[in-house]
GUMIDREN-784465 format. One record per residue (C-alpha): residue number from 1; x, y, z. Coordinates in Angstrom, 3 decimals. Example, Ala and Ser with C-alpha at 12.3 -4.5 7.8 and 13.67 -1.06 7.14 Angstrom:
// residues 2
R    n         X         Y         Z
R    1    12.300    -4.500     7.800
R    2    13.670    -1.060     7.140
END
This chain:
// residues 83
R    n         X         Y         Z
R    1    23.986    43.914    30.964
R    2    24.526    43.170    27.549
R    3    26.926    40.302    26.410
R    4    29.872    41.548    24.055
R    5    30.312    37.835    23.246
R    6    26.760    35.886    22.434
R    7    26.348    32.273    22.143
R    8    27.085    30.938    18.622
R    9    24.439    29.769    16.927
R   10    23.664    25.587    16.544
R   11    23.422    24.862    13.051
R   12    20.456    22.812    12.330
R   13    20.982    19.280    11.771
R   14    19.627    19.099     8.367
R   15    21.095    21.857     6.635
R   16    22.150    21.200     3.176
R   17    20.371    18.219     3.041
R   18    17.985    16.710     1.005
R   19    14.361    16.615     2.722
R   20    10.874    15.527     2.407
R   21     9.978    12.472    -0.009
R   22    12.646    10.190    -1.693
R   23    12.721     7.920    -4.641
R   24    11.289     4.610    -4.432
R   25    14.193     2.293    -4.469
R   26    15.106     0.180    -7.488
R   27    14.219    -3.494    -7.856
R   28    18.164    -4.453    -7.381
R   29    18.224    -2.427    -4.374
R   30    15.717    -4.030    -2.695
R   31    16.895    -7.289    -3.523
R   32    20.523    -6.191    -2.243
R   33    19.273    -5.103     0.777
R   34    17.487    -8.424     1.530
R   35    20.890   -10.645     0.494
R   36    22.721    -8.163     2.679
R   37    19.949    -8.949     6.026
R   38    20.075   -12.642     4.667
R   39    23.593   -12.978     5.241
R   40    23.794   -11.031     8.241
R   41    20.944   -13.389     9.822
R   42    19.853   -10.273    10.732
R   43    15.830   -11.891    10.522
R   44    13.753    -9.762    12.428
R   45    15.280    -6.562    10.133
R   46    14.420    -8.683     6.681
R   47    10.911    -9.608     8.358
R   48    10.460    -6.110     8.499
R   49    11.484    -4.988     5.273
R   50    10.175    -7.282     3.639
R   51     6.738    -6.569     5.112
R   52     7.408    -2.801     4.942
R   53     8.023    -3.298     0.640
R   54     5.142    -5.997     0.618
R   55     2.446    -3.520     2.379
R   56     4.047    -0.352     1.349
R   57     3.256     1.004     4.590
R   58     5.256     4.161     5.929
R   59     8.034     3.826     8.159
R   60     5.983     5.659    11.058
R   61     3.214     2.797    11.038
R   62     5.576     0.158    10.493
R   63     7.403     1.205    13.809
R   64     4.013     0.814    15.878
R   65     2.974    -2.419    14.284
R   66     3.229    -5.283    17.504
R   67     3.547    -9.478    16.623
R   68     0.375    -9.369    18.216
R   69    -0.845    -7.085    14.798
R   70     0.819   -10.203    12.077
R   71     0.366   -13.285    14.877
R   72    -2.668   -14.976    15.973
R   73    -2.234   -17.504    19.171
R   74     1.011   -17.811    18.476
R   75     1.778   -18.450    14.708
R   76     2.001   -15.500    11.953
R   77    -0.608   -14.900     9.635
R   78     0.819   -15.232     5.994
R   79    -1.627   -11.878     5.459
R   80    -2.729    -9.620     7.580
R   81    -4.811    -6.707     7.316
R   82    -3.308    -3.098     8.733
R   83    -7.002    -0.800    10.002
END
């Protein structure tokens, strides 16, 4: 049988956006992001942005990094080194 009516197609979620790589953000962004986390005691978000700036690592190996990665028997490392 063939449907008179067929199922409407999903627009894709990204359509008329912009994709792929973005500008680096501007000195006085950064800085107004890490006021914004600062005052928001939100310290485990500036910990990571501040070490995902500081490194310049991507956000897909920043995700995977554990405390066991920056923290050695119990105390962070002031550097650590990313294989």
């Amino acid at each position: 049988m063939h449907d008179k009516n067929p199922t409407p197609r999903q627009e894709p979620w990204n359509k008329g956006k912009l994709v792929g790589q973005k500008q680096p953000l501007k000195l006085e962004e950064i800085w107004a992001i890490r006021i914004r986390l600062e005052l928001e005691s939100a310290v485990m978000d500036l910990a990571l942005f501040n070490l995902a700036i500081d490194s310049k690592l991507r956000a897909c190996d920043l995700v995977t990094l554990r405390a066991r990665d920056i923290a050695i028997g119990g105390a962070a490392e002031f550097r650590a080194s990313i294989a």
